[in-house]
N, C-alpha and C positions, 0 to 999 in steps of 0.2 A: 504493500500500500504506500502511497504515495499521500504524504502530509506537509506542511509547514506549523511549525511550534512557537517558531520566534519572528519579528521584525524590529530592525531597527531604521527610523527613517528620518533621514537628517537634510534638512533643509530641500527637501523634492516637496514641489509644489506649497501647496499650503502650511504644509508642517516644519516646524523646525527641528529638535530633538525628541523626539517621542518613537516608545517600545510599547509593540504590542505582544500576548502572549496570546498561543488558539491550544485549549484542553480539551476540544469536543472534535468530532466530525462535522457537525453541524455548526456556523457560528453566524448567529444576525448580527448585524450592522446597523446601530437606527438613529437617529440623528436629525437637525430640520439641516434644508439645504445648504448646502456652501462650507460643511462643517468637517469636510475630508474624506466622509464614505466610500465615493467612489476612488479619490486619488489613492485610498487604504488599498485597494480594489487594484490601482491601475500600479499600484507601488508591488504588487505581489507577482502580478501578470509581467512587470518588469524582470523581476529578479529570474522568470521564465524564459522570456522572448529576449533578453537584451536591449529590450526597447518599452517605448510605451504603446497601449492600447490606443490612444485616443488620439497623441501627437507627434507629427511626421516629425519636427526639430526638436533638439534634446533640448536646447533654450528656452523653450517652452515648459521643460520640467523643472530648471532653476527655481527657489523659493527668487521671493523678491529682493532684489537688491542684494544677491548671497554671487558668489563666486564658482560655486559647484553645488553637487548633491552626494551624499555615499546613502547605499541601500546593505543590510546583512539582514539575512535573514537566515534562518537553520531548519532544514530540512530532514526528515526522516521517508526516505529512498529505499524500498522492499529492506528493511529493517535495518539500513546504516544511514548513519549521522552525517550528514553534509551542510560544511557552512558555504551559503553564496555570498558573494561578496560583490560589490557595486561601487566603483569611483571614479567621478565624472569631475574635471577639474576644468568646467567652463570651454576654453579654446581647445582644449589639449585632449588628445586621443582617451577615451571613456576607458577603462579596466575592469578585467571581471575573473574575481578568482574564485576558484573552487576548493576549499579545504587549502587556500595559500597558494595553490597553482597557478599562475597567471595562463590563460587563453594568451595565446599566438592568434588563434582568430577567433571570432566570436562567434561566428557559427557554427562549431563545434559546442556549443552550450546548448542550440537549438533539438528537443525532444528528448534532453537528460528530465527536464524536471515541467513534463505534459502540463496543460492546462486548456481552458476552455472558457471564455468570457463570454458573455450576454449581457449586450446595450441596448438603451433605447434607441439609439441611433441603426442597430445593424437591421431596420426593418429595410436599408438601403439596400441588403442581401435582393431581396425582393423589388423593391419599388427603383431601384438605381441602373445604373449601367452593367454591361458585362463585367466590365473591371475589379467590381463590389464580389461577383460570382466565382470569378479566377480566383481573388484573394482569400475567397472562401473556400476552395477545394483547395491553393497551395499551402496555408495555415496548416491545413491539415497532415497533408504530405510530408511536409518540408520537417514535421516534428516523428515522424514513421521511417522518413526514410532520407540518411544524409548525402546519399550520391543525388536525389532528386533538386533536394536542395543546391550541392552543386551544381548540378545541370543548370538551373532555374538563373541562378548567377551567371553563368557564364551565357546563356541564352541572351540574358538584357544586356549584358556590357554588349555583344555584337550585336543585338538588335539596334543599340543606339549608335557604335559603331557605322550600322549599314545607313541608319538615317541620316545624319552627319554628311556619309559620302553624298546620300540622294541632295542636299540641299545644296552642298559646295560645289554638285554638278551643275548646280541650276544658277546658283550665281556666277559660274567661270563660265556656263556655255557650252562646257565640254564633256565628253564621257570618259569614264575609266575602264571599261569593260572586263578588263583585267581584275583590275581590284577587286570590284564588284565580284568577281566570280568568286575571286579567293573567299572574301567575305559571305558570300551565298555556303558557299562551302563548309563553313565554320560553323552555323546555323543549325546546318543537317543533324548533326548528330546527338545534340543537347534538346533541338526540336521535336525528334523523334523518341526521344526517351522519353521526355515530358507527354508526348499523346499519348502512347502507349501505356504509360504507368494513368495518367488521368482516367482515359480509356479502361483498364481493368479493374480499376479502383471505384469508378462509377456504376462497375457491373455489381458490384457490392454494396454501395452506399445509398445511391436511390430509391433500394426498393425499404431500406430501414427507414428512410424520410418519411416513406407513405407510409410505412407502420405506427411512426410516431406522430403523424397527423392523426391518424385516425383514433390514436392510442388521447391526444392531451383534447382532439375537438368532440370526442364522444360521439363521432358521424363519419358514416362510409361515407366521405366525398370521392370524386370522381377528381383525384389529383395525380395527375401525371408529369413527370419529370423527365428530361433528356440529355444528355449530353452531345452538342453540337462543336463541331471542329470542321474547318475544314480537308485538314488532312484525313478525314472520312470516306472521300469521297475519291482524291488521288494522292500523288505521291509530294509531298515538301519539296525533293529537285524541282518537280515539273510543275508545282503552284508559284514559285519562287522567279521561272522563268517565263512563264504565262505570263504574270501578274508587272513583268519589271519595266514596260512602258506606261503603265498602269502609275506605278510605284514613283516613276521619273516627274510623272506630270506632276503629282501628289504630291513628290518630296517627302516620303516616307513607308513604309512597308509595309502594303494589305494587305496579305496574309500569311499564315502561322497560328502556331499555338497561343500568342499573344490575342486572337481573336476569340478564342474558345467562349464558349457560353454555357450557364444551364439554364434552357428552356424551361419554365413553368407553367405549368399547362390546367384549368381548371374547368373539365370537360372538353370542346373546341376551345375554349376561347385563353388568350392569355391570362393569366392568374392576377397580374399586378393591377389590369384594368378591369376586372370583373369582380374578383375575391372581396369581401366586407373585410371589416376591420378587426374582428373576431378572428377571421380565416386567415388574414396576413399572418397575425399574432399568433396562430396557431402552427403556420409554417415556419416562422420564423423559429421556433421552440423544437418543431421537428426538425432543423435544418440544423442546429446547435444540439440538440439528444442526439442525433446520431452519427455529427459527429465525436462526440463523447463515446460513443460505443464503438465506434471505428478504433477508436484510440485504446479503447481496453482491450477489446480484441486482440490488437496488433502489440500492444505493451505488456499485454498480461496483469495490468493492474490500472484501476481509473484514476486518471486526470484528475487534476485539483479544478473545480467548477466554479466559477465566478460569476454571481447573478446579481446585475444592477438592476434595481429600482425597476423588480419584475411583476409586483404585486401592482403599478399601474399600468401592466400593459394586458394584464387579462382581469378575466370574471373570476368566479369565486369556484366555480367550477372546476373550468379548465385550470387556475391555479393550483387547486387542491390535486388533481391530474396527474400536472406537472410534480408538486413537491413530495409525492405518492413515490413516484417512481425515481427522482434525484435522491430523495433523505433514507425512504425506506425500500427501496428492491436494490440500492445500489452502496458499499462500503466506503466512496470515496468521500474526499473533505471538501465539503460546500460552505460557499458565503454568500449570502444574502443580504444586499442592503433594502433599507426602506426608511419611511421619514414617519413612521408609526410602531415605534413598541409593544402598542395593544395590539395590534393586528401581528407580527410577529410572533407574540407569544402565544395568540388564541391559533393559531396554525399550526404552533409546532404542537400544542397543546390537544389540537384534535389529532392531527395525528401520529401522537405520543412520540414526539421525537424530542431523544434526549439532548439537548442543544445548547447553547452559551448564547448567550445575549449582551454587547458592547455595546453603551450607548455612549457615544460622540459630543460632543459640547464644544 
């Protein structure tokens, strides 16, 4: 099993020196707004990912007017002791140690210590772009399996590599053909791992979506899920060189696994323009449970789950549902924020979950 015991968090975000201690599996969060919940939330998700949930610059994680941030926090890892260690020194390259080990890279941290967050914002999974989608299926990957992750790296540095060329063709006038091809070349092989692995991986994951719809909405809907790529259809060489008059006008590169999508489907019609608000909320929970279950599956032990300010995005129902199946069918350690104590405690209270309760000030 896979816990966190301690936090120490020093000037990230709102906080300046403050430790927290988690005794339970179960631990609420309650607090009125603006009072740290989530950054408690997004300070744990850190010590995970190397990064934060919510923001792309780390200067954004700086407290106010502070210089840097450091994060420790101590982990219990299928039953050994592990301290992570977090120092960000403002301008200067971010450090992440493990039991004193400094990373050489920091992607090698990614999928030692799983996790799984739930925002109100990821309803973007659904209602946003492809992009929200991709980010969705590599989150997942990338913490399963570390060559995928490389792949995924070395994918974008030449994908922006080959854009680059397409634009400085368009200002010079002139083509490289050459280049271009080396660069096409280079593409192949990190493009083609990534559809493949997405590819297999989706033959596995979508049909748990629709179990866990049907499992938090209490209704066979008619929800259908797809996975869309173009190298579906032919081969990456021969899209790559279709597409490169295409690519030249455009000044950037139409297709790839960079386009992939997951189609949501609610009956014929698309899901994001048809689905109520209920139904959003209800995918959006399937879409985050299994990827939770993917992860246990493949890890052998569940993810630390991280649930923001989830009690206002459902009924009382589909709530109940949800924390049925997170608190009690499953071993791992869940947080829960919300900005009501009563309601916190009357939940875990029906359904007897032995839990801890921090309230924030």
């Amino acid at each position: 099993m896979l816990s966190i015991r301690k936090i120490i968090i020093t000037h990230f975000k709102n906080y300046e020196i403050t430790s927290f201690s988690f005794n339970h599996s179960v631990i609420g969060i309650c607090g009125l707004n603006g009072v740290g919940k989530t950054n408690l939330l997004d300070a744990i998700y850190y010590c995970c990912f190397t990064k934060s949930y919510f923001t792309v610059s780390d200067a954004l994680n700086i407290g106010f007017n502070k210089s840097g941030f450091r994060l420790e926090a101590d982990f219990i890892n299928r039953e050994n002791e592990q301290k992570v260690v977090c120092i960000h020194r403002g301008q200067a390259k971010k450090e992440f140690y493990v039991n004193e080990v400094l990373y050489d890279k920091l992607s090698k941290h990614i999928g030692q210590f799983p996790a799984v967050m739930v925002a109100p914002d990821d309803v973007d999974i659904i209602t946003g772009s492809s992009e929200m989608r991709r980010k969705y299926l590599d989150t997942i990957l990338c913490q399963l399996d570390a060559e995928y992750l490389s792949q995924l790296i070395t994918y974008n540095k030449v994908l922006q590599q080959r854009n680059s060329l397409l634009k400085n063709e368009a200002e010079k006038g002139s083509h490289d053909d050459a280049l271009l091809e080396i660069i096409d070349n280079q593409l192949l092989v990190p493009g083609n791992y990534i559809f493949q692995k997405r590819n297999e991986f989706c033959e596995k994951l979508l049909p748990l979506i629709g179990q866990f719809y049907t499992q938090i909405a209490s209704a066979d809907e008619d929800v259908r899920i797809y996975y869309e790529s173009n190298l579906t259809t032919e081969s990456f060489e021969i899209l790559l060189k279709k597409n490169r008059q295409k690519d030249r006008i455009l000044q950037r590169t139409n297709g790839g696994i960079h386009k992939d999508d997951l189609k949501l489907m609610l009956g014929e019609q698309t899901f994001k323009n048809t689905a109520s608000q209920g139904q959003r909320k209800s995918l959006l929970f399937a879409l985050k449970l299994a990827e939770y279950e993917m992860i246990k599956i493949k890890k052998g032990f569940p993810p630390l789950l991280l649930l923001d300010d989830v009690f206002e995005k459902l009924d009382s129902q589909r709530m109940n549902n949800l924390l049925h199946w997170v608190c009690k069918e499953n071993s791992g350690q869940v947080f829960i924020t919300d900005t009501h104590r009563e309601r916190l405690s009357r939940s875990f209270a029906e359904l007897n979950i032995d839990g801890e309760i921090l309230e924030l000030e």
